[in-house]
C-alpha positions as a Markdown table, in Angstrom:
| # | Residue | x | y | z |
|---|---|---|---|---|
| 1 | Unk | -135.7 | -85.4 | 78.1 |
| 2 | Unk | -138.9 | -86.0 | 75.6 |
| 3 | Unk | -138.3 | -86.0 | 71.8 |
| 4 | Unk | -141.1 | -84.9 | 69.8 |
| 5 | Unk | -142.1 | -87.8 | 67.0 |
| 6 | Unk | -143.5 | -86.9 | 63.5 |
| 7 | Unk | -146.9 | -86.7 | 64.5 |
| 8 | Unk | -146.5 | -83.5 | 67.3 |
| 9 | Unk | -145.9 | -81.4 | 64.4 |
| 10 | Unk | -148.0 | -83.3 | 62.0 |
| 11 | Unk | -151.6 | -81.1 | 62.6 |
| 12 | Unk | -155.0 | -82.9 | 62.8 |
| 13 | Unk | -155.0 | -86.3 | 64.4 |
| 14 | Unk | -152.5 | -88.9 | 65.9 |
| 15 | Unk | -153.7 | -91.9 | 64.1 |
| 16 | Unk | -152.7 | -94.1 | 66.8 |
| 17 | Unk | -154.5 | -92.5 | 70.4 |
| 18 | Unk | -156.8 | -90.7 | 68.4 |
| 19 | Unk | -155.4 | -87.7 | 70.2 |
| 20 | Unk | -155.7 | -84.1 | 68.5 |
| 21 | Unk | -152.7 | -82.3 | 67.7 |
| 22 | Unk | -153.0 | -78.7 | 68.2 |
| 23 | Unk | -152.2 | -76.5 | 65.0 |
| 24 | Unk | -152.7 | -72.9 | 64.5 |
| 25 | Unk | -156.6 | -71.8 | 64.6 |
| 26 | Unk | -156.2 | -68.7 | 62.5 |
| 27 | Unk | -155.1 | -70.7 | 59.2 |
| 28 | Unk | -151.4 | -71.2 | 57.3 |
| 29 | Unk | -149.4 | -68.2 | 57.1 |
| 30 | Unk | -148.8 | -66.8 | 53.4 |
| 31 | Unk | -145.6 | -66.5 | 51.4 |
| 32 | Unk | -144.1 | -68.6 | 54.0 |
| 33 | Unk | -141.0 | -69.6 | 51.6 |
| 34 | Unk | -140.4 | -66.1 | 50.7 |
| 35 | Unk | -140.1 | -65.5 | 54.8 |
| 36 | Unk | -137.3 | -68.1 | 54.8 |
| 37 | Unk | -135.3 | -67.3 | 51.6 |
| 38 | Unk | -135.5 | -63.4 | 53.0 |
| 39 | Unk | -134.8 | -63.9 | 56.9 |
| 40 | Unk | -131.6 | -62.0 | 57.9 |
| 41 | Unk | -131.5 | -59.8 | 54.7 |
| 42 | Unk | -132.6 | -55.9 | 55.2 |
| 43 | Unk | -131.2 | -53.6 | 58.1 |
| 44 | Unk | -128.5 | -54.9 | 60.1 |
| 45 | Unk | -129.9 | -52.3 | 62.8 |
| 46 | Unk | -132.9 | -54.3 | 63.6 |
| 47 | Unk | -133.5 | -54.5 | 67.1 |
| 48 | Unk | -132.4 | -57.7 | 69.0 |
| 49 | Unk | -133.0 | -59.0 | 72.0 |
| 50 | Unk | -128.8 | -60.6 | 72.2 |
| 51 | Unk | -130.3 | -62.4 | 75.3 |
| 52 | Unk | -129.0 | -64.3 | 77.8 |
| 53 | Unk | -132.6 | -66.7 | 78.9 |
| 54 | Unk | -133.1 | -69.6 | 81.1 |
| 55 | Unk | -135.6 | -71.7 | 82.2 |
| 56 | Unk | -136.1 | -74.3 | 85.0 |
| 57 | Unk | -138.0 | -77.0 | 86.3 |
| 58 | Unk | -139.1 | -77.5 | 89.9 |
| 59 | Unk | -141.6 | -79.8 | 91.7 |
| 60 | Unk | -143.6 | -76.9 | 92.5 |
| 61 | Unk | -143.6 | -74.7 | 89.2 |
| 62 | Unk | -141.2 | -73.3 | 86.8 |
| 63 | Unk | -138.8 | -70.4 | 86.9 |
| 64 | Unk | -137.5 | -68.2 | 83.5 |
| 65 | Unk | -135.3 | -66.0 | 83.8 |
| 66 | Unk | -134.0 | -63.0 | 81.3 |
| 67 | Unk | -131.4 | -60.3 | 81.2 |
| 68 | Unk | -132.9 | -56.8 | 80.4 |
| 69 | Unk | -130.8 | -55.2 | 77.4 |
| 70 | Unk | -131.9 | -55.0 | 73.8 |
| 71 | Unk | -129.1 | -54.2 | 71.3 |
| 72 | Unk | -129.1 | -52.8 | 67.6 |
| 73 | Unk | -125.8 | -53.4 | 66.1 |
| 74 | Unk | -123.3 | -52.2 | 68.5 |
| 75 | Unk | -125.8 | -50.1 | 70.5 |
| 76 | Unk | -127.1 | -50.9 | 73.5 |
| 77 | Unk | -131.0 | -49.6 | 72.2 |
| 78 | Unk | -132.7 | -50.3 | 75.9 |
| 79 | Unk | -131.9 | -50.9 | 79.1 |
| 80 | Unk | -135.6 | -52.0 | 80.3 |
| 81 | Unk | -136.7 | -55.2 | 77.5 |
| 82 | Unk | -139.5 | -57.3 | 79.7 |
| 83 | Unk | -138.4 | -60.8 | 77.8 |
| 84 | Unk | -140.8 | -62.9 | 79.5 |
| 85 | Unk | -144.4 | -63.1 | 79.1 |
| 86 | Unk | -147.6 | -64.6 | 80.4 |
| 87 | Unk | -149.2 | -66.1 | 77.0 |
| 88 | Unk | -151.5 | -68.7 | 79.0 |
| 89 | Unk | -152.9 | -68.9 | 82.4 |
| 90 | Unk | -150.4 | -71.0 | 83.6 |
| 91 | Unk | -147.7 | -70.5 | 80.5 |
| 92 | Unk | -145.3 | -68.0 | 80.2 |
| 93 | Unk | -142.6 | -67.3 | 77.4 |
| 94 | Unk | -138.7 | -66.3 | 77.3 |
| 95 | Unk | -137.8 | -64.2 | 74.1 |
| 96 | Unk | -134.0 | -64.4 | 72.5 |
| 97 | Unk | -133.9 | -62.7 | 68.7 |
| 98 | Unk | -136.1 | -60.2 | 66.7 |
| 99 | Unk | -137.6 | -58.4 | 68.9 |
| 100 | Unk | -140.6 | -57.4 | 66.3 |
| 101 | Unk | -140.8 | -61.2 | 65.5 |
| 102 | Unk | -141.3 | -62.2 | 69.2 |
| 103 | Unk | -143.5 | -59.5 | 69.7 |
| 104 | Unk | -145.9 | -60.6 | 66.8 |
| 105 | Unk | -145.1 | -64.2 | 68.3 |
| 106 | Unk | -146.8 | -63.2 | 71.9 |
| 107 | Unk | -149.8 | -61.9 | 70.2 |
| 108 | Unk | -150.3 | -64.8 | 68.3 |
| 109 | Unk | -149.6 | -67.2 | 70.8 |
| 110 | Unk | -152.1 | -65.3 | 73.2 |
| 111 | Unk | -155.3 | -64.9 | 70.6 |
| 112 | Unk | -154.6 | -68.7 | 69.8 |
| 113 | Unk | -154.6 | -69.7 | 73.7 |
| 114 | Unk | -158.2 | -67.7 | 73.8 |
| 115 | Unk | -159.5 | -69.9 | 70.8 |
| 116 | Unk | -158.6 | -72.9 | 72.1 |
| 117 | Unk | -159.9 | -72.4 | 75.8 |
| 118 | Unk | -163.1 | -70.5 | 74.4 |
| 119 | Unk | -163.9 | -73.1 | 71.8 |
| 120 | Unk | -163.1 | -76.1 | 73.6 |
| 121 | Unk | -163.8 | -74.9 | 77.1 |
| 122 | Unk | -160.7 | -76.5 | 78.7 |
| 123 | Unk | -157.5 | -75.3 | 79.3 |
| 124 | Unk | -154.8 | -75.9 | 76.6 |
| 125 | Unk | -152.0 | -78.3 | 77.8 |
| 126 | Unk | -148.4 | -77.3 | 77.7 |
| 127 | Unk | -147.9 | -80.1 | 75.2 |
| 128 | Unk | -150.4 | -78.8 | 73.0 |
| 129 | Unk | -148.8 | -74.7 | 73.9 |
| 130 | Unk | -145.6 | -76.4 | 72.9 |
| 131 | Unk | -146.8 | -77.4 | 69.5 |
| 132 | Unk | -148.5 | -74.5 | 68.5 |
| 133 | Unk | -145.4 | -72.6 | 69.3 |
| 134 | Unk | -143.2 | -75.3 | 66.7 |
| 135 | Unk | -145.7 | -74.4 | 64.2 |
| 136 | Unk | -145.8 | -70.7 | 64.5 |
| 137 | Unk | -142.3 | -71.0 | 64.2 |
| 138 | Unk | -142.2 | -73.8 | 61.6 |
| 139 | Unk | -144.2 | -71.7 | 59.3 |
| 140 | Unk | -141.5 | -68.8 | 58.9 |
| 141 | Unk | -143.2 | -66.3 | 59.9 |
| 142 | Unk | -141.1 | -65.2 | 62.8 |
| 143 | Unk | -137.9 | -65.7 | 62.3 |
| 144 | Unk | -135.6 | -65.1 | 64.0 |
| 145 | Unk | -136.9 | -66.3 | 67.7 |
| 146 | Unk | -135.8 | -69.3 | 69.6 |
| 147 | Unk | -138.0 | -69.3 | 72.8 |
| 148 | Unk | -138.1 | -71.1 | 76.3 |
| 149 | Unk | -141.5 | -72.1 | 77.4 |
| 150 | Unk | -142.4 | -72.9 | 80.8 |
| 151 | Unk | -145.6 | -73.8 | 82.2 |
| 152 | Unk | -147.5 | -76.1 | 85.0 |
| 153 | Unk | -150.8 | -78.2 | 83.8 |
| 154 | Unk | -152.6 | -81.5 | 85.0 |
| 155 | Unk | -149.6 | -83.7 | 84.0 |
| 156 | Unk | -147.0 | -80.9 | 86.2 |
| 157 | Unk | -144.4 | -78.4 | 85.4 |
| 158 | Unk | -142.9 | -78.8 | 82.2 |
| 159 | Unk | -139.9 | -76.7 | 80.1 |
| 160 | Unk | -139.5 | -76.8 | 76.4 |
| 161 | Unk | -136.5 | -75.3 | 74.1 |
| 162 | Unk | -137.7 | -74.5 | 70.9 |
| 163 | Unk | -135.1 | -73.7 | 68.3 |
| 164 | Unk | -136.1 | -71.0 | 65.5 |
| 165 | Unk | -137.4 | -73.6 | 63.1 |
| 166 | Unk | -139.7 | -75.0 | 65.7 |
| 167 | Unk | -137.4 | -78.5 | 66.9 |
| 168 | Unk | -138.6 | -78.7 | 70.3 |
| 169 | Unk | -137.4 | -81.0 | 73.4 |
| 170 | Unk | -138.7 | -81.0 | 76.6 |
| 171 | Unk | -136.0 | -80.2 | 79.0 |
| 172 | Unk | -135.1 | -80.3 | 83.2 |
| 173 | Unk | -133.4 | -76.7 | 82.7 |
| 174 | Unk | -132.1 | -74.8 | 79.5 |
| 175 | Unk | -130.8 | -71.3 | 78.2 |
| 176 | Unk | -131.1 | -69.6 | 74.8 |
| 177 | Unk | -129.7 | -66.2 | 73.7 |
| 178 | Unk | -126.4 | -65.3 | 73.2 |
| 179 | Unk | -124.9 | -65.5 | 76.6 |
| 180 | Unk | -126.1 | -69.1 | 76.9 |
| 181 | Unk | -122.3 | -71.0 | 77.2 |
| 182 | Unk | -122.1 | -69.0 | 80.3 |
| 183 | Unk | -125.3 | -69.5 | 82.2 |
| 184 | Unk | -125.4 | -73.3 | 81.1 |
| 185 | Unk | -122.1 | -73.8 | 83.0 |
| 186 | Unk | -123.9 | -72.6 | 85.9 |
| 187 | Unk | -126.7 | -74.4 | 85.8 |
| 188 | Unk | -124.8 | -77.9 | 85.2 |
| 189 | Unk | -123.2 | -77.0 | 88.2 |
| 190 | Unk | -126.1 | -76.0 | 90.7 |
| 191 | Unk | -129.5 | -76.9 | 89.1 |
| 192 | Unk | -131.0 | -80.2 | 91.4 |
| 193 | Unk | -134.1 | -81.7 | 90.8 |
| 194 | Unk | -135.2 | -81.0 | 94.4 |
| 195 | Unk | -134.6 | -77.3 | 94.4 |
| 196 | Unk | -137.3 | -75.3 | 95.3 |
| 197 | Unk | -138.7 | -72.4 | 93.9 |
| 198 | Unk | -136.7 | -69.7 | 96.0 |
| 199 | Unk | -133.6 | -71.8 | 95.1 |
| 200 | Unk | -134.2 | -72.1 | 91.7 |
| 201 | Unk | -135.0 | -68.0 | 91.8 |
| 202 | Unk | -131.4 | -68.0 | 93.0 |
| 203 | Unk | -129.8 | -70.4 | 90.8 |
| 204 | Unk | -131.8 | -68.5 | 88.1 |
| 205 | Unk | -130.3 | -65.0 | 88.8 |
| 206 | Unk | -126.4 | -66.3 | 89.0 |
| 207 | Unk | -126.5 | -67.8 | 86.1 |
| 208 | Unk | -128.2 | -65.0 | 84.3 |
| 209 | Unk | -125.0 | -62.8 | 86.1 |
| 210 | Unk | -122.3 | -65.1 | 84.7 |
| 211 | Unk | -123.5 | -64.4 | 81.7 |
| 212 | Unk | -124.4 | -60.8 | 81.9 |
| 213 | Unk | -120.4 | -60.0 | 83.3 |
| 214 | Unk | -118.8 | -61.4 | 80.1 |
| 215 | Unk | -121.8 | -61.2 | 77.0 |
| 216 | Unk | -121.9 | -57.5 | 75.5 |
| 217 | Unk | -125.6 | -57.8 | 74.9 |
| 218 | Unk | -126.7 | -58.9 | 78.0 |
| 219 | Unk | -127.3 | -56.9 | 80.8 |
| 220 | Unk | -129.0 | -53.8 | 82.7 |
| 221 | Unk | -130.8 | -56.4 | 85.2 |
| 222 | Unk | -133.8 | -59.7 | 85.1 |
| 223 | Unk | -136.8 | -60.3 | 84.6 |
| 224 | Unk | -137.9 | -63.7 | 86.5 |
| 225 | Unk | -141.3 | -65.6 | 86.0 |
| 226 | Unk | -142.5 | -68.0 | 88.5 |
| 227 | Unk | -144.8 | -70.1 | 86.8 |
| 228 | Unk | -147.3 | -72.3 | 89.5 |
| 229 | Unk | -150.3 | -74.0 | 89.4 |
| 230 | Unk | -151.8 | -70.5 | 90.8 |
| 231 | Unk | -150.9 | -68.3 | 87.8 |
| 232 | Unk | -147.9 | -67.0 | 86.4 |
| 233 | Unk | -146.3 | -63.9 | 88.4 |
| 234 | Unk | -143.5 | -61.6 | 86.8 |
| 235 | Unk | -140.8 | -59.3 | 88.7 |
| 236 | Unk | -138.1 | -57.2 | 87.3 |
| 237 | Unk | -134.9 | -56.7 | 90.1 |
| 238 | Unk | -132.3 | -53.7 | 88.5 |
| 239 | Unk | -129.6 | -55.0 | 91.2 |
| 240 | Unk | -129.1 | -59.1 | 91.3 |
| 241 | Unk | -128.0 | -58.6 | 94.9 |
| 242 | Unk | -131.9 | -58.7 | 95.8 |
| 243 | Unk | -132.3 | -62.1 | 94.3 |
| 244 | Unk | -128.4 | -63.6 | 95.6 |
């Protein structure tokens, strides 16, 4: 497991390699303390993701996986939430929280991934995704979100947790959301380094299950993202049995 140092969320240059370190294109966000001091004041009815999301590594790619079911206050307020999305060629991005804040998150990400590869002509490296993502979420302008990103460049697969305030580690597998204690015990028990992608589709899916049979705001099916050198491809199963 990587720990990020100072200088992947320091902006401008790594003094010692000389090595830029991505930070948002667009500019600083505004009233950025206000953001903080105000997050989880206003209408407890704001739609939430509850979430149960995890994400794992393979030799051959990545695969995320998310329950369906978005909740405001007690109500379940959809049955059919697509948490995962493509937000790079080979990138794609699980959503637990705010579902408005993840939503402006996934925009942002996406125009900033455009920049990059239009300005630079190269594609952006999941290290560099990673730390725009931090920063995004460093800057408070989308709280509440704590996202898994998974993607595949020139160095291989690769799976970050970011937490809402932008602490990122680069992981083998993780969860997020609030059915997490219950998919994690799954995946301690059958992730393996040497899975394939099919397995890992599989391991995927249980563990989203465990989770969805005992969290209240998880449920109504997954989403699963295979993430490969090829692309990123996204399909939605209603029944689990078609991934088990």
């Amino acid at each position: 497991m990587r720990t990020p140092t100072h200088d992947d969320f320091s902006g401008g240059f790594d003094s010692s390699s000389s090595r830029p370190v991505f930070g948002p294109e667009l500019g600083e966000f505004p009233n950025a303390d206000q953001r903080r001091e105000s997050a989880g004041e206003g209408d407890t009815k704001e739609m939430k993701t509850g979430t149960t999301t995890v994400g794992l590594k393979t030799d051959e790619g990545v695969v995320l996986a998310t329950d369906m079911r978005a909740s405001a206050g007690y109500m379940v307020a959809s049955k059919d939430v697509q948490k995962v999305e493509e937000i790079h060629p080979t990138g794609a991005l699980t959503i637990a929280g705010s579902v408005s804040a993840a939503q402006s998150l996934i925009r942002s990400l996406k125009a900033e991934v455009r920049l990059y590869e239009s300005r630079r002509g190269e594609n952006m490296s999941m290290q560099a995704l990673s730390t725009l993502t931090a920063n995004f979420l460093r800057s408070g302008a989308f709280l509440i979100v704590q996202p898994i990103l998974g993607g595949v460049d020139d160095e291989g697969p690769h799976i970050y947790s970011i937490d809402p305030l932008g602490g990122t580690t680069e992981e083998e597998y993780t969860v997020t959301g609030s059915g997490s204690q219950y998919a994690l015990g799954v995946l301690e028990q059958e992730y393996d380094e040497g899975l394939s992608i099919e397995e890992a589709k599989t391991v995927a899916a249980r563990a989203i299950k465990s989770a969805v049979e005992r969290d209240l705001a998880s449920g109504n099916g997954i989403n699963v993202a295979v993430v490969t050198e090829d692309g990123v491809e996204i399909d939605r199963y209603k029944e689990f049995t078609e991934l088990l």
